[in-house]
C-alpha positions in Angstrom: 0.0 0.0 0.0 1.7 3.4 -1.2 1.2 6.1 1.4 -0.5 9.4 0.6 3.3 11.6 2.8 6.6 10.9 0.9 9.2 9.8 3.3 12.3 12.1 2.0 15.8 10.6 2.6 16.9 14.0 4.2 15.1 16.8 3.8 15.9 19.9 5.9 14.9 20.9 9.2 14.5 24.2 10.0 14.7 25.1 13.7 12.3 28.4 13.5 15.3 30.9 14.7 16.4 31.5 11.3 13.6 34.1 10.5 14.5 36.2 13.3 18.5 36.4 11.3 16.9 36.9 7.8 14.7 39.3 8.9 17.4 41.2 10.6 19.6 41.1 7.0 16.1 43.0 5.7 16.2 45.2 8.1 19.6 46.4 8.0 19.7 46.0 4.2 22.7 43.6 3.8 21.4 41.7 1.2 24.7 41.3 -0.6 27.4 38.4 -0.6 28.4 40.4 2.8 27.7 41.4 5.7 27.6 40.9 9.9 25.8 37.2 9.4 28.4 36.1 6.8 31.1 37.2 9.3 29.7 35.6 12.4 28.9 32.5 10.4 32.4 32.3 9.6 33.6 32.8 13.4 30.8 30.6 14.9 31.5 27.3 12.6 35.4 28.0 13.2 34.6 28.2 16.6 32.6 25.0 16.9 35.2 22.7 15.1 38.3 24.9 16.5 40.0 25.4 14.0 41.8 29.0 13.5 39.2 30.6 10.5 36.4 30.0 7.9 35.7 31.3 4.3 32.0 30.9 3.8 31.2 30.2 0.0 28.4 28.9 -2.1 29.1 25.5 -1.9 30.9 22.6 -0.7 32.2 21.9 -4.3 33.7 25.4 -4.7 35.1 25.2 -1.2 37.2 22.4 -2.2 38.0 24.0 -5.8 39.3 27.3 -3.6 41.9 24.9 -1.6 42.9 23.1 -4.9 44.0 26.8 -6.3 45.1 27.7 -2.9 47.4 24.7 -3.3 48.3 26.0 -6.5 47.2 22.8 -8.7 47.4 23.3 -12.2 47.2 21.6 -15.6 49.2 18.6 -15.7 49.5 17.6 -12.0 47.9 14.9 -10.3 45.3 14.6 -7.3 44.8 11.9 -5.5 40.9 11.3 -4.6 38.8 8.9 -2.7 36.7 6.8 -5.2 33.4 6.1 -3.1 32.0 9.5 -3.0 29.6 12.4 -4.6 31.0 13.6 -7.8 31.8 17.4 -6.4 34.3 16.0 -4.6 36.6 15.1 -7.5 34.6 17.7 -10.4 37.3 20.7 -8.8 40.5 18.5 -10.5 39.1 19.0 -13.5 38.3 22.8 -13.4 42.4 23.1 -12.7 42.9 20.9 -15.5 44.4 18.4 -13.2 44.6 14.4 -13.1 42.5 12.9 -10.8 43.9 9.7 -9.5 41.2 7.4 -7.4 42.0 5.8 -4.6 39.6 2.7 -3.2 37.6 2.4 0.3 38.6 -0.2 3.1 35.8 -1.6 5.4 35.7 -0.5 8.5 34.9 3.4 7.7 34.1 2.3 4.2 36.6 5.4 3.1 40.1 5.8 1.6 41.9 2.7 2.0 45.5 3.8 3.5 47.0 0.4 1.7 45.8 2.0 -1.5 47.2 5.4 -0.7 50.3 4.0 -0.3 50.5 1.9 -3.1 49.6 5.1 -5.4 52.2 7.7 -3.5 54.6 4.6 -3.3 54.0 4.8 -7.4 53.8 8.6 -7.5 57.4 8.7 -5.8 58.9 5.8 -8.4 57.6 7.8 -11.2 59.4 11.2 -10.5 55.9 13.3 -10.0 54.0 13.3 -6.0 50.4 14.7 -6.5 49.7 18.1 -5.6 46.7 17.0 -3.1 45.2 14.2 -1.4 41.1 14.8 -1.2 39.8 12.5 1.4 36.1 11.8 1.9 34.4 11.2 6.0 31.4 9.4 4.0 27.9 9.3 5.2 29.6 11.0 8.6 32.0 8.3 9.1 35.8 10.0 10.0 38.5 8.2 7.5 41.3 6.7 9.3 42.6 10.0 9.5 46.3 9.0 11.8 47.4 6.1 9.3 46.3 9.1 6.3 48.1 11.8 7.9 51.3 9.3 8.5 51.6 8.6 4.8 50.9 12.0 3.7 53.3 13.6 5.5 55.9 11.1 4.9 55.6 12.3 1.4 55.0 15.7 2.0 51.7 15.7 -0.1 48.6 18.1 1.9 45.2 16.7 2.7 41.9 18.4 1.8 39.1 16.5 4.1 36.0 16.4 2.2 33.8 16.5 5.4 30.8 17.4 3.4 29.0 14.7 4.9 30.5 14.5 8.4 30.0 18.5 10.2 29.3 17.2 14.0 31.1 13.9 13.6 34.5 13.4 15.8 37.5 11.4 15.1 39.8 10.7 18.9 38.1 14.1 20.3 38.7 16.6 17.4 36.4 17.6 14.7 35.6 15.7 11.7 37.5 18.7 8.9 40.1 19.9 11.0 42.8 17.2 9.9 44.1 18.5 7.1 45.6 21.6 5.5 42.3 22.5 4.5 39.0 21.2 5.5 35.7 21.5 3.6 32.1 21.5 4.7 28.5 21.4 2.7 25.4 23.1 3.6 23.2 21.5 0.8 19.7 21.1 1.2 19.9 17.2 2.4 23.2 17.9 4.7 23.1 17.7 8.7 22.1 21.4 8.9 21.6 23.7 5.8 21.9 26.8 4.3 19.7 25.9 1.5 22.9 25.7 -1.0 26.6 26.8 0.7 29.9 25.3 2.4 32.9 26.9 4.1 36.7 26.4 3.7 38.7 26.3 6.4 41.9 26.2 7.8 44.4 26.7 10.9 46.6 28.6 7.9 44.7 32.1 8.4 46.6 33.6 6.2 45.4 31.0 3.3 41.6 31.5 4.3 42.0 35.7 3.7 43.3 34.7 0.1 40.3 32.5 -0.2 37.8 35.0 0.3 39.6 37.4 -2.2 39.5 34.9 -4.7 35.9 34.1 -3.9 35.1 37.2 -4.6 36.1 37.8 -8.2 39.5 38.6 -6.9 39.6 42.4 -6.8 42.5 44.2 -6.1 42.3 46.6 -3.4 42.1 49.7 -5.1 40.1 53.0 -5.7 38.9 51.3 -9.0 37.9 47.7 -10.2 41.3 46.0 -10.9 42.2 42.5 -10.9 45.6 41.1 -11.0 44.3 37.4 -11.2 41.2 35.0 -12.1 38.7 35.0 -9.7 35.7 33.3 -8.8 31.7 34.4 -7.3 31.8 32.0 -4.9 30.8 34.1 -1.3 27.7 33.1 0.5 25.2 35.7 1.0 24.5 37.0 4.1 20.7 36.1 4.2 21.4 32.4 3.6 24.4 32.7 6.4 21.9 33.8 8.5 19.8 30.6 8.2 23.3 29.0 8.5 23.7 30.7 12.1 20.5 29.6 13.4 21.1 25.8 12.1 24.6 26.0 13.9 22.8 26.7 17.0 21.0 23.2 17.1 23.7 20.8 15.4 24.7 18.8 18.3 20.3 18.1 18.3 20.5 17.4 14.8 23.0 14.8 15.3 22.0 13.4 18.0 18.3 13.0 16.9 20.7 11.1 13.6 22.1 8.9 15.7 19.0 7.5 17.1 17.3 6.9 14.1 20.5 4.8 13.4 20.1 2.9 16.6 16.4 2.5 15.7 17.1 0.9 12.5 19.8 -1.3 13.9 17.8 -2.1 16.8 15.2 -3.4 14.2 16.6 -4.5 11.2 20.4 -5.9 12.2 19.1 -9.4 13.5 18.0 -10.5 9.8 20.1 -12.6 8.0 22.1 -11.1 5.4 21.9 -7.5 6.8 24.6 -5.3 8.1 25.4 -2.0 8.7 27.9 0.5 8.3 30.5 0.0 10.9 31.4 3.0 13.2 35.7 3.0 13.7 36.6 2.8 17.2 37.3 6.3 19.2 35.1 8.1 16.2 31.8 9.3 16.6 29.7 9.5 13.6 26.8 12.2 12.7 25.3 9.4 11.1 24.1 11.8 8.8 22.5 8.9 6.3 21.9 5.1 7.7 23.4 2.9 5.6 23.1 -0.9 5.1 24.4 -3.9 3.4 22.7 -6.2 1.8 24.1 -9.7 1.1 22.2 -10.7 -1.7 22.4 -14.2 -1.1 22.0 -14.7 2.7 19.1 -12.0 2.5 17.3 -13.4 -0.4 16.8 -9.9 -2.2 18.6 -8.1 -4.4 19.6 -4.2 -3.6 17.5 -3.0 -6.7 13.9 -4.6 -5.7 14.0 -4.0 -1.9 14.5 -0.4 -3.5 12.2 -0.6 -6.5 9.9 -2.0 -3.0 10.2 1.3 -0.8 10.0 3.7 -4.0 5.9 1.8 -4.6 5.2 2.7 -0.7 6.8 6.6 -1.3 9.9 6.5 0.7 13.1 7.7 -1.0 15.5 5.3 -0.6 19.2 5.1 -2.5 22.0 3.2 -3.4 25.4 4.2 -1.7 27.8 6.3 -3.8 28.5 5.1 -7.4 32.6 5.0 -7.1 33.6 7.2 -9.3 36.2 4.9 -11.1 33.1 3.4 -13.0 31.5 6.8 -13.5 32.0 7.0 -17.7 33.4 11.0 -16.8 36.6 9.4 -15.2 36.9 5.8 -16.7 40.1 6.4 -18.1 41.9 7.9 -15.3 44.0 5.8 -12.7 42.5 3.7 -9.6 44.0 1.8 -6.7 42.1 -0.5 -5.5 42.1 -1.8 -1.5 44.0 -4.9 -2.7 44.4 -7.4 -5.7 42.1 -9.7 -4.3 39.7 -6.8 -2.8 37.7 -4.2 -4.3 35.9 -2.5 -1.5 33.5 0.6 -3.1 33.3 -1.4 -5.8 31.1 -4.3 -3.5 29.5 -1.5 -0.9 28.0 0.2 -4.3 26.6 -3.4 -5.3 25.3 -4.1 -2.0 24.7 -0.5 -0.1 22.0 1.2 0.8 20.8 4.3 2.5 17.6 4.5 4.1 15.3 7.9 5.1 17.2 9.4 8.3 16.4 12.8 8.2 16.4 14.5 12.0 12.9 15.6 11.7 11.5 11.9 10.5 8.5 11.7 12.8 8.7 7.8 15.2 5.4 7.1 12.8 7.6 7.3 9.7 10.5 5.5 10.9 8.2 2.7 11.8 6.9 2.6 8.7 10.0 2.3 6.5 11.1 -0.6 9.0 7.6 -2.3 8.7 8.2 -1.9 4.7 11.7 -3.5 4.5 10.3 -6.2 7.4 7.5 -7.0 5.1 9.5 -6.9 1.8 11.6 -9.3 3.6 8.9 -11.2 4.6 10.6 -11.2 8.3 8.0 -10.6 11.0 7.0 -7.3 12.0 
């Protein structure tokens, strides 16, 4: 039976005090990609995750295409880049008319694989040209295994952007998901942990980097009595009426992933008993936002196949999804490199055959969650 309300995999949640910060940048006029919200956005997120300063931009994806320039990467050079991830993570190496270079998950965070990433800098090394940048992903929330990442990259002297796109709240030994590397990047998409509508911020300890990300987010002007511009630019700030809605969001994170979390307990508490289900596994000393719950499904053990339980949940109206695609098999980057976990093992390429991610937004109602575990139960045949 398909109910009337679509069940949304993550829709946002507003939290009712971002009118009162809109309505102040009406009142005071600052409508612009400026202003006192954009400022104390910056200083409040920086704050949270304590880390030194924040550029707030437009978007995740131009977040992580401002560190790639900061970096200086340019035509030619090579990027290494987690495989099992959204596409904006890797889209950025192509804008500088870089390489990309995937590098494959391992399974207990489902991220980079540090065996991988040392076979390709191991490579990189023998062949006379290090990549410019490593780009690691904190998928679905999940922290990387950011020491054994760290260890290799500095060994080779190669900086990390941390995609934590997915992970704002999440903690990896007590620090903030994003802090790890040179530069961290987070997103403020509609479906993320707490939104903005469309944005993301760039930031760094490096303050000094961060000031030459906001000039180059904003068209790069020249300070000067005129418009002059000494280099390319982009029109990437945020404006201050959506950093406003960003401010009040901030305010009720730690709720937002708290009320997450639960739903991920829920599910497991329901669903992690029948044969041939399992779900993502949480590294030990991390805490995950558990932004998206997400499953296996062994297709043999279960009975069902990935693509009908989903082709099931889309005929009762809840929006459910496959994991990432890897983006090795994505036909935009089938002929660049790829390092898989192993000879024997490859990791995103079985999690996008078997994941899935089910509806775990943080203002899913008890009645709803029930119903998408009654639906999977029932698809399952399994006993409700």
């Amino acid at each position: 039976m398909k109910h009337k309300k679509r069940i949304f995999l993550s829709s946002p949640h507003m939290s009712g005090n971002e009118q009162n910060y809109i309505k102040d940048a009406f009142d005071t006029n600052w409508i612009a990609p400026l202003g006192p919200n954009v400022d104390a956005f910056e200083k409040e997120l920086a704050s949270y995750v304590g880390i030194n300063d924040a550029a707030a931009v437009n978007s995740g994806t131009a977040a992580i295409h401002l560190a790639l320039r900061l970096l200086d990467v340019r035509a030619g050079d090579k990027v290494l880049c987690s495989s099992l991830t959204f596409v904006a993570s890797a889209n950025p190496i192509i804008y500088q008319g870089a390489e990309p270079i995937f590098i494959d998950s391992e399974p207990e965070t489902w991220n980079m694989s540090p065996q991988a990433l040392e076979r390709a800098l191991s490579d990189a090394l023998r062949d006379g040209k290090l990549p410019k940048a490593v780009i690691v992903v904190n998928l679905y929330g999940q922290s990387a295994k950011m020491d054994e990442i760290l260890s290799l990259c500095n060994e080779y002297h190669v900086p990390i952007i941390e995609d934590a796109a997915e992970s704002l709240g999440s903690t990896y030994k007590g620090k903030a998901s994003g802090t790890f590397g040179k530069f961290g990047v987070y997103s403020f998409n509609g479906n993320k942990i707490i939104t903005t509508s469309g944005g993301g911020m760039l930031v760094s300890n490096d303050v000094e980097a961060i000031k030459k990300a906001r000039f180059l987010a904003t068209q790069a002007r020249d300070f000067a009595p005129h418009y002059q511009h000494s280099e390319s630019g982009y029109n990437y700030r945020m404006s201050n009426i959506l950093a406003g809605v960003g401010r009040a969001q901030l305010e009720v994170l730690n709720e937002r992933v708290e009320a997450r979390r639960a739903i991920f307990e829920r599910y497991q508490q329901e669903l992690a008993y029948i044969p041939g289900i399992s779900f993502m596994p949480q590294l030990e000393n991390t805490r995950s936002n558990r932004w998206l719950t997400t499953l296996r499904i062994d297709e043999e053990e279960a009975g069902i196949s990935v693509e009908s339980l989903l082709q099931s949940l889309a005929e009762e109206n809840i929006e459910a999804r496959h994991v990432w695609k890897p983006l090795h098999m994505q036909p935009l980057f089938e002929r660049d490199p790829y390092y898989a976990h192993s000879k024997s093992e490859n990791i995103s390429e079985q999690l996008f055959k078997t994941g899935i991610c089910l509806p775990s937004g943080s203002n899913m109602p008890d009645e709803d969650i029930s119903i998408v575990i009654s639906s999977v139960k029932n698809f399952l045949r399994v006993q409700v």
